[in-house]
C-alpha positions as CSV (number, residue, x, y, z in Angstrom):
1,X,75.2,84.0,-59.2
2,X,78.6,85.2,-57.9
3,X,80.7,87.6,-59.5
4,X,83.2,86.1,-62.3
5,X,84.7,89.4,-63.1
6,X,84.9,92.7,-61.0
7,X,86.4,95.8,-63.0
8,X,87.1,98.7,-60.2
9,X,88.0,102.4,-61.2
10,X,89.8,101.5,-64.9
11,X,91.8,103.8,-66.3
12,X,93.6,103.4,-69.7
13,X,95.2,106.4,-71.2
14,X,97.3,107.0,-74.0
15,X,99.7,110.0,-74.6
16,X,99.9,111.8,-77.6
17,X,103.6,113.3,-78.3
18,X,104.4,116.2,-80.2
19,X,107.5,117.9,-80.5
20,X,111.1,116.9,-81.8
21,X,111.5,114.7,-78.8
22,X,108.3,113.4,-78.7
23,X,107.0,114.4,-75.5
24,X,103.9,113.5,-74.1
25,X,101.7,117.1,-74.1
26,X,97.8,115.3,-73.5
27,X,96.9,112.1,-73.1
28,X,93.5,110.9,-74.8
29,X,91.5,109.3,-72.1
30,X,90.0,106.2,-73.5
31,X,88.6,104.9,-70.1
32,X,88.5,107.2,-67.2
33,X,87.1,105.3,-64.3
34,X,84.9,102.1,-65.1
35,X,83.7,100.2,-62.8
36,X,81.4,96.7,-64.1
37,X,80.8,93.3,-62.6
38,X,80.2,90.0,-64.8
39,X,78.4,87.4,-63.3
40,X,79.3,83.4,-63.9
41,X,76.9,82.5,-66.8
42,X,75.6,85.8,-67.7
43,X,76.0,88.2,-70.4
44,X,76.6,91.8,-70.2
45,X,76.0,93.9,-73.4
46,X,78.3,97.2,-73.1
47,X,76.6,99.6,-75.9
48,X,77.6,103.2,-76.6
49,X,79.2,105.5,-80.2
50,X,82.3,104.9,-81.8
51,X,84.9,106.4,-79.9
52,X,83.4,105.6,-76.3
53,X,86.1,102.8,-75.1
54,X,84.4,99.2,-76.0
55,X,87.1,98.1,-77.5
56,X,89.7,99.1,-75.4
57,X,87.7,97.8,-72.2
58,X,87.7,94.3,-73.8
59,X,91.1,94.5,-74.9
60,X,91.9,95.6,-71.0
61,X,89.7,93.0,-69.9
62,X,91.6,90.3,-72.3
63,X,95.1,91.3,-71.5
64,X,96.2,92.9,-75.2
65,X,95.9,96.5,-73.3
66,X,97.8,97.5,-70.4
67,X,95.5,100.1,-68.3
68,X,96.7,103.1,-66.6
69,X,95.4,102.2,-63.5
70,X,92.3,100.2,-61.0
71,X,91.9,96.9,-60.8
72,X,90.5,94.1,-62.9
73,X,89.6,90.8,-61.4
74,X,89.1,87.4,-62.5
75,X,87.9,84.9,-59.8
76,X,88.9,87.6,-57.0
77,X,92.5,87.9,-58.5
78,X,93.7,91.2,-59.6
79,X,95.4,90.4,-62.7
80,X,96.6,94.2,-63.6
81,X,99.3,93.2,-60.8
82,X,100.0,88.9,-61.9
83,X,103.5,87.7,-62.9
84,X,103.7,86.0,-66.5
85,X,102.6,82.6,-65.4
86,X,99.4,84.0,-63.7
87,X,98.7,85.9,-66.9
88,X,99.0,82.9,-68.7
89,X,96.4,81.3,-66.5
90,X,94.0,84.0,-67.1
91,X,94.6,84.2,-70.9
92,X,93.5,80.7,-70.8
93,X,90.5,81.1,-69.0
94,X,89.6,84.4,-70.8
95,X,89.5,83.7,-74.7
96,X,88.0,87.1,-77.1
97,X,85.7,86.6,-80.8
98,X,86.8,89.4,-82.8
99,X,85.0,91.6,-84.6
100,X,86.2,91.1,-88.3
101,X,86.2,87.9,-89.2
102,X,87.8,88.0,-92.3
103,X,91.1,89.0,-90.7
104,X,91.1,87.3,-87.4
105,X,92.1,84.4,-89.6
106,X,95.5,83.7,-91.0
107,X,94.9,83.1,-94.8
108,X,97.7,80.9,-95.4
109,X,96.9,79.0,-92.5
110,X,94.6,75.9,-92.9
111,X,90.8,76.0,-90.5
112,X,92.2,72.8,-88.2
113,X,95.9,74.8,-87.7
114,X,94.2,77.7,-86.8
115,X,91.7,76.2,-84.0
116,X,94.9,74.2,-83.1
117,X,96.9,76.8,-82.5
118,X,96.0,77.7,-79.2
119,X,95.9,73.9,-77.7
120,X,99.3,73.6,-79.4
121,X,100.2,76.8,-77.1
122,X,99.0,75.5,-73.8
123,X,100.6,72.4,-75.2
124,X,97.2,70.1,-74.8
125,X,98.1,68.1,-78.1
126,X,96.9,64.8,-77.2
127,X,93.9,64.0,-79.3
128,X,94.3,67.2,-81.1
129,X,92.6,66.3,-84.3
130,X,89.5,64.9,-82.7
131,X,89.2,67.9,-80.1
132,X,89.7,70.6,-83.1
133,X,87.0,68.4,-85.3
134,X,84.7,68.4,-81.8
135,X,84.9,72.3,-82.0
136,X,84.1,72.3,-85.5
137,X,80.8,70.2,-85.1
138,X,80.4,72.3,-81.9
139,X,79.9,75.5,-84.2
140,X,77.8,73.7,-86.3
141,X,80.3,73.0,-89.2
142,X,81.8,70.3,-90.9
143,X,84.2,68.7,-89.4
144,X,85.6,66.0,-92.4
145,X,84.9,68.6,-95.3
146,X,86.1,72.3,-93.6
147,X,89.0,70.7,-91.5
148,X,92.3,71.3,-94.5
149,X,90.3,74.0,-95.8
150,X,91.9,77.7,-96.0
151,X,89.5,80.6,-94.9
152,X,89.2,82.1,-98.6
153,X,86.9,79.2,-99.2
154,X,84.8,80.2,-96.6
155,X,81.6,83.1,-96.3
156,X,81.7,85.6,-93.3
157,X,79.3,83.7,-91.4
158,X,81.4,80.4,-91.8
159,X,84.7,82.2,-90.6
160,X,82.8,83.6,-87.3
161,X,81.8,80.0,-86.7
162,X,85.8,79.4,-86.9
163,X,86.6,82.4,-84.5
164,X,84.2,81.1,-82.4
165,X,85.1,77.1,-82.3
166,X,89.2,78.5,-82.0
167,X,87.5,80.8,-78.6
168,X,86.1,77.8,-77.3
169,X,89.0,75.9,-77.9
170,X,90.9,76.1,-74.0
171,X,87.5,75.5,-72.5
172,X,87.5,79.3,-71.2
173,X,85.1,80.7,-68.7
174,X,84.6,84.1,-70.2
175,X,84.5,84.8,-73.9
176,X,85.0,88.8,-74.6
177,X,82.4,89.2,-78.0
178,X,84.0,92.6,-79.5
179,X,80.9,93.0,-82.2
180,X,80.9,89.2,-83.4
181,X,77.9,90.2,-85.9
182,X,78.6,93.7,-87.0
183,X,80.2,92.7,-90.1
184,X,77.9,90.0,-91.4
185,X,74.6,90.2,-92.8
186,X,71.2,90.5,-90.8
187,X,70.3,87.2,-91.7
188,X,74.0,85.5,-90.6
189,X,73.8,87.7,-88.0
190,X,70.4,85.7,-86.4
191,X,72.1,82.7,-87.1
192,X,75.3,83.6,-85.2
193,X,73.6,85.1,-82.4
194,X,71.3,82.0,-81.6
195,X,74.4,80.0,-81.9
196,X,76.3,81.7,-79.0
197,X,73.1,81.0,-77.2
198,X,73.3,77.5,-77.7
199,X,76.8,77.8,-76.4
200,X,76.1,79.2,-73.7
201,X,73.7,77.1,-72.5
202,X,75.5,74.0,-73.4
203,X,79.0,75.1,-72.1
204,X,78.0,77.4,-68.6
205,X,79.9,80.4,-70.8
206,X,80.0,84.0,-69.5
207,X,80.1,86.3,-72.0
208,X,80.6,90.2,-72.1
209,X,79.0,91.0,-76.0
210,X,79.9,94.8,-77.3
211,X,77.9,96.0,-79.9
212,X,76.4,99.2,-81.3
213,X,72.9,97.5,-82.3
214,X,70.6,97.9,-79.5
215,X,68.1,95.0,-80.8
216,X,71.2,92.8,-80.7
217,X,72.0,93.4,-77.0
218,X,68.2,93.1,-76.3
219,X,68.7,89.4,-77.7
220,X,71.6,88.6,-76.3
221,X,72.1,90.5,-73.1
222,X,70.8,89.8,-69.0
223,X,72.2,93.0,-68.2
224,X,73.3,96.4,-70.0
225,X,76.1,98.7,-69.6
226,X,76.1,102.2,-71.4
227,X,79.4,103.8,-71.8
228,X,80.6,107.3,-73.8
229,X,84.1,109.4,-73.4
230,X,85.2,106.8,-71.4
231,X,82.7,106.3,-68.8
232,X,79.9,104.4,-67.8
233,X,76.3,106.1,-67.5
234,X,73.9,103.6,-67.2
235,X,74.0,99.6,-66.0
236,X,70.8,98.1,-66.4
237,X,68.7,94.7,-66.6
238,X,68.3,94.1,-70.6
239,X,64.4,94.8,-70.2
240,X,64.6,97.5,-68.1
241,X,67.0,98.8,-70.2
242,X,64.4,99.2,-73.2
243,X,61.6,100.4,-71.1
244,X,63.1,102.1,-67.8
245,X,66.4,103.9,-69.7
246,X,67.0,107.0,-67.0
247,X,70.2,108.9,-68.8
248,X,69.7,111.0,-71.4
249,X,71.8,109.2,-73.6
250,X,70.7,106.1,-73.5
251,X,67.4,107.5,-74.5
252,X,69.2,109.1,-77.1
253,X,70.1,105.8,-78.2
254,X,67.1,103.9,-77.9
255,X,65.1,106.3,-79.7
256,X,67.6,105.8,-82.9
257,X,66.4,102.2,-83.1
258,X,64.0,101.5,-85.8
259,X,60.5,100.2,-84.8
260,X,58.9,97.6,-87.3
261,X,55.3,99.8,-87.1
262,X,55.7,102.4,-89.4
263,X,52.7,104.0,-87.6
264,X,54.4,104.1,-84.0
265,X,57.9,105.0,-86.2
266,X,56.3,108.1,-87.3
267,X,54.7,109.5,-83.9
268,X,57.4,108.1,-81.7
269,X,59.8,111.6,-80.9
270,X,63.2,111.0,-82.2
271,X,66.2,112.8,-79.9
272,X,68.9,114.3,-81.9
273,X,72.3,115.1,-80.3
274,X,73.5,118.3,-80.6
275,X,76.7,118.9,-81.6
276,X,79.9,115.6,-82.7
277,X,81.3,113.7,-79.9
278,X,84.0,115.6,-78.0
279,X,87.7,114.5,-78.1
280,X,88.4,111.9,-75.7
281,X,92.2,113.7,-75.8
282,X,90.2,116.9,-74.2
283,X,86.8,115.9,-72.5
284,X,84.3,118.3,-71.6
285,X,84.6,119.0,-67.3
286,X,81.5,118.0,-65.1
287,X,79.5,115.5,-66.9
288,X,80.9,114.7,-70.0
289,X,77.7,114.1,-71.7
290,X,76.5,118.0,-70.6
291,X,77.6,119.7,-74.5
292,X,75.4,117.4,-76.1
293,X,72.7,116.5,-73.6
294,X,68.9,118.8,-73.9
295,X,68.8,118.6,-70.0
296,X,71.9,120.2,-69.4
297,X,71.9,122.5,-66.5
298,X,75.2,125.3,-65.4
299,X,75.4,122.2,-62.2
300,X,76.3,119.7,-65.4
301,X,79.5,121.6,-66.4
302,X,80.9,121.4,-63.2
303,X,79.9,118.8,-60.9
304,X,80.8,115.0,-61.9
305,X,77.3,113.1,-61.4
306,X,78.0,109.7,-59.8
307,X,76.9,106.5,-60.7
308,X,74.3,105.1,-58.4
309,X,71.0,103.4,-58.0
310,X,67.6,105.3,-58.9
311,X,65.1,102.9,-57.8
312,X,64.5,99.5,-56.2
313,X,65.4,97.9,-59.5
314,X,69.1,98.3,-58.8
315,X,69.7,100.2,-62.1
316,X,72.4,102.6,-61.9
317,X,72.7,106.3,-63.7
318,X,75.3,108.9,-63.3
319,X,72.9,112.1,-63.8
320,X,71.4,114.5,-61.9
321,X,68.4,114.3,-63.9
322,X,67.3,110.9,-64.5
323,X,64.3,111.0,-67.1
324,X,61.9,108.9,-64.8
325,X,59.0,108.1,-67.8
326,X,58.9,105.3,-69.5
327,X,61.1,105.1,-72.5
328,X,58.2,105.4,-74.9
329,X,56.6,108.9,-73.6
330,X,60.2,110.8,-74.8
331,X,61.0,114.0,-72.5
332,X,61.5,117.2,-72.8
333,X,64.4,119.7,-72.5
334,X,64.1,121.3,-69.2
């Protein structure tokens, strides 16, 4: 498969001002030096805590965030460097499902305006009820009944199916999921899930799908990415991913997933962070995982581990000491 999108040493950082004048004194450092591909017709889940730069990687990625510096391209173009009308391009061919659904919508705006909205933009109005009544079917609604409908008459799950048939709408290449199914219940959740399958299948879509469930991204994803304080520790295959995790963190995040057998759930060893999540405004030196990590050594606060492959896999980890057992045999502080 070649490579749809190529993100190369991202950086996005925001000042914080203090002062009567408002001078930038820090700057908090959302992203400090990402570097992913996305392959055409693959997905890549991008896990990690609150705080750790998801959201402002797929807002990068999208074009709502300007980053600091590095490169992001789409098809081989850098678009951190296109004029307006390149932009434009991109923004067509790049389209984002946002994570609330019940305020990605404009209430006082019927469902068919809404999905219309951006074929009215890119001014491809010819046919436009039966394309946004297409979409609607697409998603699995219908399109007679739910078309002059507003979105207070529809349930969570319903609206996501309208954030997803307005995505879809341009015909885009990539769809940026920014935790589609985090507000909806389990059961939507499955439904919605299996549906962007579908989609994908159907439509050749690429997707890059952010969430914080792990059995989600096991679902959905060909290939993991595992970011915190900015930076990306671990890229993995999905399976691997659950059986082969080499960082310390992503074992700490794995081992927080519940496991159906209550027997296995009781003997299993559960790995507790020490300490909260430092300030991205003020990150720790060395590895930034080394305050909260039991395998922390006086080389982890100073050196920067780089990410690179571990074994013939290709998976990638930036630490010194990769936990080489399998996921399920848990480790031990050194």
């Amino acid at each position: 498969m070649s490579e749809l999108l190529e993100i190369k040493d991202l950086h996005v950082h925001f000042p914080v001002k203090k002062g009567l004048f408002q001078r930038p004194k820090q700057h908090v450092k959302a992203l400090n030096g990402v570097d992913l591909t996305v392959r055409e017709g693959e997905t890549l889940g991008i896990v990690g805590e609150s705080g750790c730069g998801k959201s402002t990687l797929a807002r990068s990625i999208i074009g709502l965030q300007e980053p600091t510096s590095g490169e992001i391209l789409f098809n081989g173009k850098d678009y951190t460097k296109a004029d307006a009308k390149e932009t434009r391009e991109m923004r067509r061919d790049v389209q984002m499902i946002f994570q609330d659904p019940y305020t990605s919508l404009n209430p006082r705006m019927k469902i068919g305006d809404s999905i219309a909205a951006p074929l009215k933009a890119y001014n491809k109005t010819d046919g436009l009820e039966s394309r946004v009544k297409e979409l609607l079917e697409l998603v699995g609604l219908d399109p007679d009944t739910h078309y002059h409908k507003l979105p207070h008459e529809f349930s969570g799950g319903q609206r996501q199916r309208i954030g997803i048939a307005r995505a879809l709408a341009l015909e885009p290449k990539l769809i940026i999921c920014d935790e589609p199914v985090s507000a909806l219940d389990v059961s939507v959740q499955a439904q919605v899930i299996n549906l962007l399958q579908d989609l994908q299948k159907k439509l050749g879509l690429t997707y890059v799908f952010i969430a914080h469930d792990l059995s989600v991204i096991n679902h959905m994803a060909d290939r993991v990415a595992v970011m915190y304080l900015g930076k990306v520790m671990e890229k993995s295959g999905a399976g691997s991913f659950q059986t082969k995790a080499q960082h310390p963190y992503s074992r700490a995040l794995l081992s927080a997933v519940p496991v159906p057998d209550p027997v296995e759930e009781r003997s299993r060893e559960r790995i507790v962070l020490s300490s909260e999540l430092p300030s991205p405004a003020n990150p720790p030196s060395g590895c930034v995982f080394h305050t909260r990590c039991p395998l922390a050594t006086d080389r982890c606060k100073t050196e920067v581990p780089i990410l690179e492959e571990k074994n013939e896999s290709g998976q990638e980890v930036a630490c010194f000491y990769p936990i080489e057992e399998p996921a399920s045999a848990g480790y031990a502080a050194r």
